[in-house]
C-alpha positions in Angstrom: -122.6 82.9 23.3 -126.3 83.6 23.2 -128.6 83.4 26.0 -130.4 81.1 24.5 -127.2 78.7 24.2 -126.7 79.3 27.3 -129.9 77.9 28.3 -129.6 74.8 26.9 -126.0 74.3 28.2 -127.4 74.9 31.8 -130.2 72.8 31.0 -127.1 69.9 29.9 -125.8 70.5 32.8 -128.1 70.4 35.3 -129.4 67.4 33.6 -126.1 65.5 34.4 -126.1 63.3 37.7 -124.0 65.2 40.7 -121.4 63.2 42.4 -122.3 64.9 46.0 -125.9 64.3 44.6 -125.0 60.6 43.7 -123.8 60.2 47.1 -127.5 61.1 49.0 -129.2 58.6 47.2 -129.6 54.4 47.3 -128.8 52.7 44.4 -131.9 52.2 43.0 -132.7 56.0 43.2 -129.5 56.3 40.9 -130.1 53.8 38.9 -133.7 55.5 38.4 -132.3 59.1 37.9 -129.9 58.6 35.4 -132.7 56.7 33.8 -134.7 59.7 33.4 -131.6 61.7 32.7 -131.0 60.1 29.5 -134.9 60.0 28.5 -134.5 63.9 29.0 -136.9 64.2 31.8 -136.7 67.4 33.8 -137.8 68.7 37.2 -140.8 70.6 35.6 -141.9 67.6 33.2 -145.5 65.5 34.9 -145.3 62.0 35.6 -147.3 61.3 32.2 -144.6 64.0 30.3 -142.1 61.2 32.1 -143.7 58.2 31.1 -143.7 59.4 27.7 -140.4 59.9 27.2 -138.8 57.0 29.0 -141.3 55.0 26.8 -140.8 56.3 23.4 -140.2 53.6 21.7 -143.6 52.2 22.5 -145.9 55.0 22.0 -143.9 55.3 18.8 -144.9 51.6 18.0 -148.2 51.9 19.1 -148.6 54.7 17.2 -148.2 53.0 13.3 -149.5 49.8 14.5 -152.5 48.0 12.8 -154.8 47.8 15.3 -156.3 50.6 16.7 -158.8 50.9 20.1 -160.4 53.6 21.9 -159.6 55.2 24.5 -162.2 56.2 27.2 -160.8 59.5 28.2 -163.5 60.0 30.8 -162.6 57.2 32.8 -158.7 58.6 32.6 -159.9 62.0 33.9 -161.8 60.0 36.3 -158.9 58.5 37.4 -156.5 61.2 37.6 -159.4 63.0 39.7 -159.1 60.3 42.1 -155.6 59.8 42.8 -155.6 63.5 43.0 -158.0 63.4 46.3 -156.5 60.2 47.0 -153.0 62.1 47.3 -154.7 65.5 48.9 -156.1 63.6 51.9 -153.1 61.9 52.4 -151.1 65.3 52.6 -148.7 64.4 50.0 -150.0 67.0 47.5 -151.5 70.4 47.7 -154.8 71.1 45.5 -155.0 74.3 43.8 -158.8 75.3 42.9 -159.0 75.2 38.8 -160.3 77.7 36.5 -162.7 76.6 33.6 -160.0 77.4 31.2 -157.4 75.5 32.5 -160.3 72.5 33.2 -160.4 72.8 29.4 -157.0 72.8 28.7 -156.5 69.7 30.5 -159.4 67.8 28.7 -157.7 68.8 25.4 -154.3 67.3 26.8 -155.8 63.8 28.0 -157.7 63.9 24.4 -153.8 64.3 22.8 -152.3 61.5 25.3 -155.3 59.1 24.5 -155.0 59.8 20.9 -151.2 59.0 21.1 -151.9 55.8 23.7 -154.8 54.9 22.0 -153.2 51.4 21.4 -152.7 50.9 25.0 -155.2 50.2 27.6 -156.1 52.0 30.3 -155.2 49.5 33.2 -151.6 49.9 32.3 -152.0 52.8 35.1 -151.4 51.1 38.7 -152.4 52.7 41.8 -151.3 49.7 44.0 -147.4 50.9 44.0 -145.9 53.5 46.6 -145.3 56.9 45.1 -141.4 57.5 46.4 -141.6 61.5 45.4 -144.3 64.0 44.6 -144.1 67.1 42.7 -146.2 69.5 43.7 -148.9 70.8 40.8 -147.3 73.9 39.5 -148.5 76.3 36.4 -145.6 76.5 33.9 -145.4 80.3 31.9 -143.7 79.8 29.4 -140.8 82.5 28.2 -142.3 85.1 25.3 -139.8 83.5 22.5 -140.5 79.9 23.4 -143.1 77.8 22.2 -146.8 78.3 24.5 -147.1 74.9 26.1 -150.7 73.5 27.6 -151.0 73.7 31.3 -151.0 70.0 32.6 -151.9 67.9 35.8 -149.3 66.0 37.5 -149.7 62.7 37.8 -148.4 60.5 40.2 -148.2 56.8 38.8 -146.2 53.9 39.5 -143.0 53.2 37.2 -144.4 49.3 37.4 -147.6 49.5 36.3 -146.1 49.9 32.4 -142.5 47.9 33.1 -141.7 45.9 29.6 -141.4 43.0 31.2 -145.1 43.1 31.6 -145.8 44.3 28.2 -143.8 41.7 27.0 -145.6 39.0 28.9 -149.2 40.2 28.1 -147.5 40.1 24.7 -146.4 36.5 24.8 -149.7 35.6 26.4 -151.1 37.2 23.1 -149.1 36.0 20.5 -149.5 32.1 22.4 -153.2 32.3 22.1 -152.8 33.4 18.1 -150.9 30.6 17.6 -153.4 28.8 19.4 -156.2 30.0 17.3 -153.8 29.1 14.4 -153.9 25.8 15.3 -157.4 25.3 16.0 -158.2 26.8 12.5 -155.5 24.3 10.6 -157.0 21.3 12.4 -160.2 22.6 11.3 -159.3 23.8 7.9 -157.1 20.1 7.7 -160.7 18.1 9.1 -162.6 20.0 6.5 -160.1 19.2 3.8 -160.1 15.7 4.9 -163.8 15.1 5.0 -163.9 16.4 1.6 -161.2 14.1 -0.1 -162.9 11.4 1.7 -166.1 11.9 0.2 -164.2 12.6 -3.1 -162.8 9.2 -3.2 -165.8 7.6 -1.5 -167.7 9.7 -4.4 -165.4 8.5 -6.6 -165.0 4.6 -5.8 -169.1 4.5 -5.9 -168.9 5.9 -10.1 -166.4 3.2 -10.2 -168.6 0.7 -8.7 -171.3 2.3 -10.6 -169.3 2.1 -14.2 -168.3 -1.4 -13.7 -171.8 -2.3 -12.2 -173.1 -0.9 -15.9 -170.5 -2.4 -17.8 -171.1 -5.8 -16.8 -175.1 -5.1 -16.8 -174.5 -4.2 -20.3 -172.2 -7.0 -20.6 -174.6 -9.5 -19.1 -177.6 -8.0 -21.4 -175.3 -8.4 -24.6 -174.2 -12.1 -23.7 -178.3 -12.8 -22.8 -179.2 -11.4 -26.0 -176.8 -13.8 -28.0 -177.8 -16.3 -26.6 -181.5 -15.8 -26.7 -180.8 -15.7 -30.7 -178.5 -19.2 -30.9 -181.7 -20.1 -28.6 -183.9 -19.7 -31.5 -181.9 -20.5 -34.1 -181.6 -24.2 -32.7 -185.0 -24.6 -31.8 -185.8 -23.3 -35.3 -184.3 -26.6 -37.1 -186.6 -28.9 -34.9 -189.2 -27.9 -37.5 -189.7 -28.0 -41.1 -192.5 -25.2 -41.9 -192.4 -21.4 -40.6 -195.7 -21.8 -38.1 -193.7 -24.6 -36.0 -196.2 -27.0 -36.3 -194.1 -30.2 -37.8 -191.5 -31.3 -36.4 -188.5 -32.6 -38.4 -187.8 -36.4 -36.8 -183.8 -35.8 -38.2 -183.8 -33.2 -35.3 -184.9 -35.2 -32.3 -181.0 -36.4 -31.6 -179.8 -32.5 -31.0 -182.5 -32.0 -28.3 -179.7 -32.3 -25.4 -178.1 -29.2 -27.6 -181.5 -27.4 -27.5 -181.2 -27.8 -23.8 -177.8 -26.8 -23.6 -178.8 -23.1 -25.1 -181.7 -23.2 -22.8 -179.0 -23.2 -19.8 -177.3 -20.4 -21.3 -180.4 -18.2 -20.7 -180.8 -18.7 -17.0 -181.3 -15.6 -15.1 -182.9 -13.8 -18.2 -187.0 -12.8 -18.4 -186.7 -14.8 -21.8 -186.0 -18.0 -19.7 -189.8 -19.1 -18.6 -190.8 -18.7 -22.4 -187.4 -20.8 -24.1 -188.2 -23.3 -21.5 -191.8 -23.6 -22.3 -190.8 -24.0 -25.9 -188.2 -26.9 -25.1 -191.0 -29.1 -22.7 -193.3 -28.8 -25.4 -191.0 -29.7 -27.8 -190.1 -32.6 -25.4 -193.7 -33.8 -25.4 -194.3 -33.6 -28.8 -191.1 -35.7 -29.5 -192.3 -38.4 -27.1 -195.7 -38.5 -28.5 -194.0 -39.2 -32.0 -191.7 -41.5 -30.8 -194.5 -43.9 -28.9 -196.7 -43.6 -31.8 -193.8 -44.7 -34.3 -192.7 -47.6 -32.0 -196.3 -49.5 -32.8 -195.4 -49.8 -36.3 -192.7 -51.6 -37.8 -191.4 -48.4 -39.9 -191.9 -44.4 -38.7 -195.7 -43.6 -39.3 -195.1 -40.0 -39.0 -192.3 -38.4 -40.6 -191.6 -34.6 -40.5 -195.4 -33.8 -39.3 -196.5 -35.8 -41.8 -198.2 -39.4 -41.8 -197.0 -41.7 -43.9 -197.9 -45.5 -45.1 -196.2 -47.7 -42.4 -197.0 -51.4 -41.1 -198.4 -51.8 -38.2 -196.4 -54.6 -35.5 -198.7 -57.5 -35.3 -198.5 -56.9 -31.4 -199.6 -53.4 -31.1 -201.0 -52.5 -28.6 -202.6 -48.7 -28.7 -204.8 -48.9 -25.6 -201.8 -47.6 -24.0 -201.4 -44.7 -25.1 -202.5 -42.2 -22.8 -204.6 -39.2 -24.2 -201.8 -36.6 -21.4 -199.4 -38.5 -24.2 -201.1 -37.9 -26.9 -202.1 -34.6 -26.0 -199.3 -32.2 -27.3 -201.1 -28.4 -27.5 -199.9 -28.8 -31.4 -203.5 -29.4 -32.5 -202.1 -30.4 -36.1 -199.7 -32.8 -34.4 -202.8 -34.0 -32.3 -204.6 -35.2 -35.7 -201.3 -36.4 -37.2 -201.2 -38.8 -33.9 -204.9 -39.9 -33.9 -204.7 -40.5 -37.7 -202.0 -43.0 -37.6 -203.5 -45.0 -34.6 -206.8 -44.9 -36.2 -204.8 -46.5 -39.3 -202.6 -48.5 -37.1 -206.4 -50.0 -35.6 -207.6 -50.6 -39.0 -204.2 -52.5 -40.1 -205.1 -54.7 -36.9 -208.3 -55.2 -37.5 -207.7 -56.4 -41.4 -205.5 -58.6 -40.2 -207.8 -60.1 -37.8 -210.1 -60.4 -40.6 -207.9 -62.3 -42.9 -207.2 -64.5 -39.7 -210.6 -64.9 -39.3 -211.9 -65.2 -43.0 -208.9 -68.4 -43.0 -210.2 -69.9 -40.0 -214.1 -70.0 -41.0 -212.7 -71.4 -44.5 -211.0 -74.2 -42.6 -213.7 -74.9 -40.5 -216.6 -74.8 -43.2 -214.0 -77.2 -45.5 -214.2 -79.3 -42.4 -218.3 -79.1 -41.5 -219.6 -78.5 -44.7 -223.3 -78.8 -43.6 -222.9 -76.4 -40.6 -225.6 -73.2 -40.2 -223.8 -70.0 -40.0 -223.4 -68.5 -36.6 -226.4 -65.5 -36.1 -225.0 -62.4 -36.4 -224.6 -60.2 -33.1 -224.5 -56.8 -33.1 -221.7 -57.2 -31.2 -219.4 -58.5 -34.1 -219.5 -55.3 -35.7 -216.9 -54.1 -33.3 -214.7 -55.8 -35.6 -215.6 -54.0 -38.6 -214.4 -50.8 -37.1 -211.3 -51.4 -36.0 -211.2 -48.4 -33.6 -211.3 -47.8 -29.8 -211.3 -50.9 -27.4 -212.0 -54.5 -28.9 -212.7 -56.5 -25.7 -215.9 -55.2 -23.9 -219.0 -57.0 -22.4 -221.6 -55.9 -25.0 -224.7 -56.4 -22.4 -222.9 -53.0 -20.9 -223.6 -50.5 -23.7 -226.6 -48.4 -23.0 -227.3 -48.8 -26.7 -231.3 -47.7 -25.4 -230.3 -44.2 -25.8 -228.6 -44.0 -28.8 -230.0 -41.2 -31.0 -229.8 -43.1 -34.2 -231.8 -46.3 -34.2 -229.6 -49.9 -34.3 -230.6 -51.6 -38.2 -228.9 -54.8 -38.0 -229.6 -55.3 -41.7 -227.1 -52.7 -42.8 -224.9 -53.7 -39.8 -224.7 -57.0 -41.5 -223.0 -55.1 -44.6 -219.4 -55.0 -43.5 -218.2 -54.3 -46.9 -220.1 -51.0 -47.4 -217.9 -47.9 -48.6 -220.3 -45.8 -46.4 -218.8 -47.4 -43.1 -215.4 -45.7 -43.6 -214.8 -42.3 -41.8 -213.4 -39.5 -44.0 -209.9 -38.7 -43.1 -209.2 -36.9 -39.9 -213.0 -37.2 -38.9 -212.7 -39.4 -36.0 -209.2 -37.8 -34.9 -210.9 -35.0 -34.1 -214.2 -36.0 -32.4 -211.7 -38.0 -30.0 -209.4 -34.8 -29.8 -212.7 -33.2 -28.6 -213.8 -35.9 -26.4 -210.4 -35.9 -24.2 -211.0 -32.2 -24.2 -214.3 -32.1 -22.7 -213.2 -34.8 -20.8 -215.4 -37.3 -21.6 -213.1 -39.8 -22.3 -209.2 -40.2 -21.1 -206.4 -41.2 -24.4 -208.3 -44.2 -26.6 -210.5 -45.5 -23.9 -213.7 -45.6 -25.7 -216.0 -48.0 -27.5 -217.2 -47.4 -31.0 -219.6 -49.5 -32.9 -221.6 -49.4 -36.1 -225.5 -48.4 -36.3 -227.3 -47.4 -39.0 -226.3 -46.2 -42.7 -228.8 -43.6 -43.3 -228.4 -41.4 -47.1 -225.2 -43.3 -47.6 -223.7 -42.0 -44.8 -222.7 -44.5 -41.9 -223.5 -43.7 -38.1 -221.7 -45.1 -35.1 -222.3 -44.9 -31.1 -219.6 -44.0 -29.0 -219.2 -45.6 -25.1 -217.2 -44.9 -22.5 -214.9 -48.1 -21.4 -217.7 -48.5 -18.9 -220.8 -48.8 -21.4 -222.1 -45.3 -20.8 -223.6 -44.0 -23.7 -222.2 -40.4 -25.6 -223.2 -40.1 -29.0 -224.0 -40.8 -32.5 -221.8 -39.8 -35.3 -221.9 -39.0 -38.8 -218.5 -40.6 -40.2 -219.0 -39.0 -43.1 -219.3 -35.4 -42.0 -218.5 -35.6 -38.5 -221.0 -34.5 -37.0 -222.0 -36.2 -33.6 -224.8 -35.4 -31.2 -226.0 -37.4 -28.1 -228.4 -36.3 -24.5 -225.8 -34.3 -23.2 -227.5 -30.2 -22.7 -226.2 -27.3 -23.9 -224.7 -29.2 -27.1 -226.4 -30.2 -30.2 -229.6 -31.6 -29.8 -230.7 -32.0 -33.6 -230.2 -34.5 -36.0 -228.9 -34.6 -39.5 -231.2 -36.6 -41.5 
């Protein structure tokens, strides 16, 4: 057998536990030997060498792991400096004075251990804990064939300070406040992921609302619009020509339909206008109507005026100019022209009433002077405006055209008839000036003067207006800023 064999049998040997050694020491020293035994400490190994090797397994862990921190290797030569003194004042170590070389060495060893506990920290090292042995600090030469090995310090340091139990707890402390920042993240991640479908479906319910609120808009506009066009289409057949200015009196029963479409169009911006169309309308239908009923037949059919009788009890001092006042100015005329011929029917027929009267009374007084002529009696000739008026009332001092009771006299003249629609419209523009108020004037003959025959016109009160030409229509009175001139 080789020395060297040899060597490591001894080394086996002395490195198994004594029974007359066993029996010097308590348990716990056993306990604590064998410990090392197995590790493989020796007598000559320092107290880091020790810790090393009965903690392989987590300097080997520590080693590959992940995570890796620096190790201050000046505070660990600090401290090893200090539980040197510590140790040197209390006796239980003797300090040998140290070369430059070995000061060297020793830095280059802590820089190896701190590479190799780099995971660990430093306070794993506790000072607090009895030292039960010390080793005094010895220089190791090493044999010629065996590998050189660094000079190192000995440490004294507590077995407790790096006991698993307390790696294990500072590891469960650890790993409980990862899984606490785990769960701090998922609550915030699940918040965040929340917050967002919420304002997805919130985002999402408000298109909806936003669709449907268009889709009925456009709904809404579509329905408007169809009705705004059966809207037109009825009030279209209430007429007979394309400028709406005659009505068709066939079409007066459907009004209630007219107003039915009109309903339809509620809460459109074409409403205000359809519903101005169906008041006029309305107006113009009642003027038509109150007009008709004074004659026995329609006088105005389908805009037009037409030969009608008038009732024998006609009254058209009651028509008010706000009814006959339609804003249709060729409705307007239509309406004056068939009162004006509803007057003259009247004022025939008083005529013939009165012609057979004077023949009865003349068959009956034969020798009795005909009655002087007033020109008051020529009211009856004209058969327009009021017939029952005080004649002392007429300013007929200011008339423009002088009075000739000669001519006045000549009730069968041709030149006393007005051309048709003259006197419609100077009444049309007496109510619009606001001179007079429906058929509340007086009109009376005055002169014939180039064949054309002139009358005065009074308000119901006598007041004096103008002349007119009945001829041509033209009229001027005292009034400024109208005509002034006359036409002869």
């Amino acid at each position: 057998m080789s020395e060297e064999s040899k060597e490591v049998e001894v080394i086996k040997e002395s490195q198994t536990l004594g029974l007359n050694e066993a029996k010097t020491m308590t348990v716990g020293e056993a306990v604590r030997k064998e410990s090392e035994m197995k590790a493989g400490v020796t007598e000559d190994d320092s107290i880091l060498d020790k810790y090393i090797k009965q903690h392989r397994d987590e300097v080997s862990s520590q080693k590959f792991d992940a995570k890796y921190m620096e190790l201050d290797t000046a505070s660990l030569d600090n401290f090893i400096k200090k539980q040197r003194e510590e140790l040197s004042q209390a006796g239980l170590v003797d300090v040998e004075p140290v070369s430059p070389e070995l000061a060297e060495q020793d830095g280059t060893l802590v820089e190896e251990v701190a590479e190799d506990l780099a995971p660990m920290e430093a306070t794993a090292v506790v000072t607090g804990l009895p030292v039960e042995a010390t080793v005094p600090l010895e220089k190791v030469i090493p044999e010629p064939q065996m590998t050189k090995e660094e000079p190192k310090r000995d440490q004294f340091l507590s077995e407790d300070s790096h006991h698993p139990a307390k790696q294990n707890k500072k590891k469960g402390w650890l790993i409980a406040l990862f899984l606490l920042l785990l769960a701090i993240l998922a609550i915030v991640f699940g918040w965040n992921h929340l917050k967002q479908e919420s304002g997805k479906t919130t985002q999402t319910a408000s298109s909806q609302t936003k669709a449907s609120s268009q889709t009925d808009s456009a709904k809404k506009a579509t329905r408007l619009k169809a009705a705004a066009k059966a809207f037109e289409k009825q009030y279209g057949t209430f007429y007979t020509d394309a400028t709406k200015s005659k009505l068709k009196n066939s079409a007066f029963a459907t009004l209630p339909d007219l107003e039915a479409a009109l309903k339809a169009l509620e809460g459109s911006a074409y409403y205000d206008k359809a519903k101005a169309k169906v008041d006029s309308l309305k107006k113009a239908i009642a003027a038509i109507t109150a007009v008709n009923g004074k004659f026995v037949s329609d006088a105005i059919v389908d805009g037009e005026k037409v030969s009608a009788e008038v009732k024998a009890d006609a009254n058209f001092d009651d028509l008010s100019s706000a009814t006959l006042t339609t804003g249709n100015a060729t409705l307007d005329a239509v309406l004056q022209a068939s009162i004006t011929e509803g007057r003259q029917q009247l004022a025939s027929k008083a005529e013939v009433a009165k012609a057979a009267n004077e023949q009865a009374a003349q068959a009956q007084v034969p020798s009795a002077a005909p009655a002087a002529q007033e020109p008051s009696a020529s009211v009856a000739l004209s058969g327009y405006g009021l017939t029952g008026y005080d004649p002392a009332s007429l300013q007929r001092h200011l008339s423009r055209v002088p009075y000739n009771q000669d001519v006045i006299a000549d009730r069968a003249n041709p030149s006393w008839a007005f051309n048709p629609g003259i006197l419609e419209k100077i009444v049309a523009t007496s109510q619009a000036r606001g001179y007079i108020s429906g058929n509340q004037y007086i009109l009376e003959p005055v002169n014939i003067i180039n064949g054309n025959g002139y009358y005065n016109m009074f308000k119901p009160d006598g007041t004096y207006l103008f002349s007119i030409n009945c001829k041509t229509g033209y009229f001027v009175g005292n009034a400024k800023g109208h005509a002034d001139a006359l036409d002869y």
